[in-house]
C-alpha positions, -999 to +999 in steps of 0.1 A: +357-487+450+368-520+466+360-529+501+394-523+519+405-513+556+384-514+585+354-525+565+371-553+552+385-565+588+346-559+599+331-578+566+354-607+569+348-611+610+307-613+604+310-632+573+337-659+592+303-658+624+278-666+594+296-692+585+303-706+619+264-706+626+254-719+593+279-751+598+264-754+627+226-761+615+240-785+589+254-804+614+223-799+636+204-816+608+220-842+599+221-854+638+184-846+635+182-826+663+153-809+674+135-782+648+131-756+672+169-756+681+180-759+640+153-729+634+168-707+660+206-715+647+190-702+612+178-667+631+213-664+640+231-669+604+202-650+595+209-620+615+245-625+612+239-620+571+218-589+580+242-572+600+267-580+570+245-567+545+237-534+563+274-531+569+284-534+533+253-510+524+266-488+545+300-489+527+287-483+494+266-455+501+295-440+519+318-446+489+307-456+457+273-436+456+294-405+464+316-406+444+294-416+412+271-384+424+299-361+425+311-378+385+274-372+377+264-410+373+237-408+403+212-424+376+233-456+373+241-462+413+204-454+418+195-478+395+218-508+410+204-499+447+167-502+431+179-536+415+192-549+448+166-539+467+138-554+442+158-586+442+140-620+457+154-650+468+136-663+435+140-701+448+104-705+464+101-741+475+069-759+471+066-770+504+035-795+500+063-814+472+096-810+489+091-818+527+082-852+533+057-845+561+068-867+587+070-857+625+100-846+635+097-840+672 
């Protein structure tokens, strides 16, 4: 089922905050400000994507995992949900190679 009404409104409002906060810490980083400032701007996209995700969770359940229970097809929406939930970010930095360990306050 596609994301439509009221949940799309709500979707496209937190996703249009995320992105406001998130252009907000590049441009906190490239005027260098200070790391505690850029790492609290992150918790807020962060939280912002959270409260996205849970909303659009919510959704599917609500919908799409319904509806395939009721058609008999529980097996493949359970399946999905364990896929998503087992899901990393899979990009692990090496930190010791990647920041340059300078000071930056």
């Amino acid at each position: 089922m596609a994301i439509t009404g009221e949940t799309k409104r709500l979707l496209t409002l937190r996703l249009a905050k995320a992105s406001g906060h998130l252009n907000a810490v590049q441009k906190m980083v490239e005027e260098e400000k200070y790391c505690i400032d850029v790492l609290n701007q992150l918790k807020a996209v962060q939280a912002a994507l959270d409260k996205t995700a849970e909303l659009m969770l919510k959704q599917h359940l609500n919908t799409c995992v319904v509806e395939a229970v009721k058609a008999d097809d529980s097996a493949r929406v359970m399946n999905e949900l364990w896929q998503l939930l087992r899901k990393s970010d899979g990009d692990s930095l090496d930190l010791e190679e990647k920041i340059d360990n300078k000071p930056c306050c």
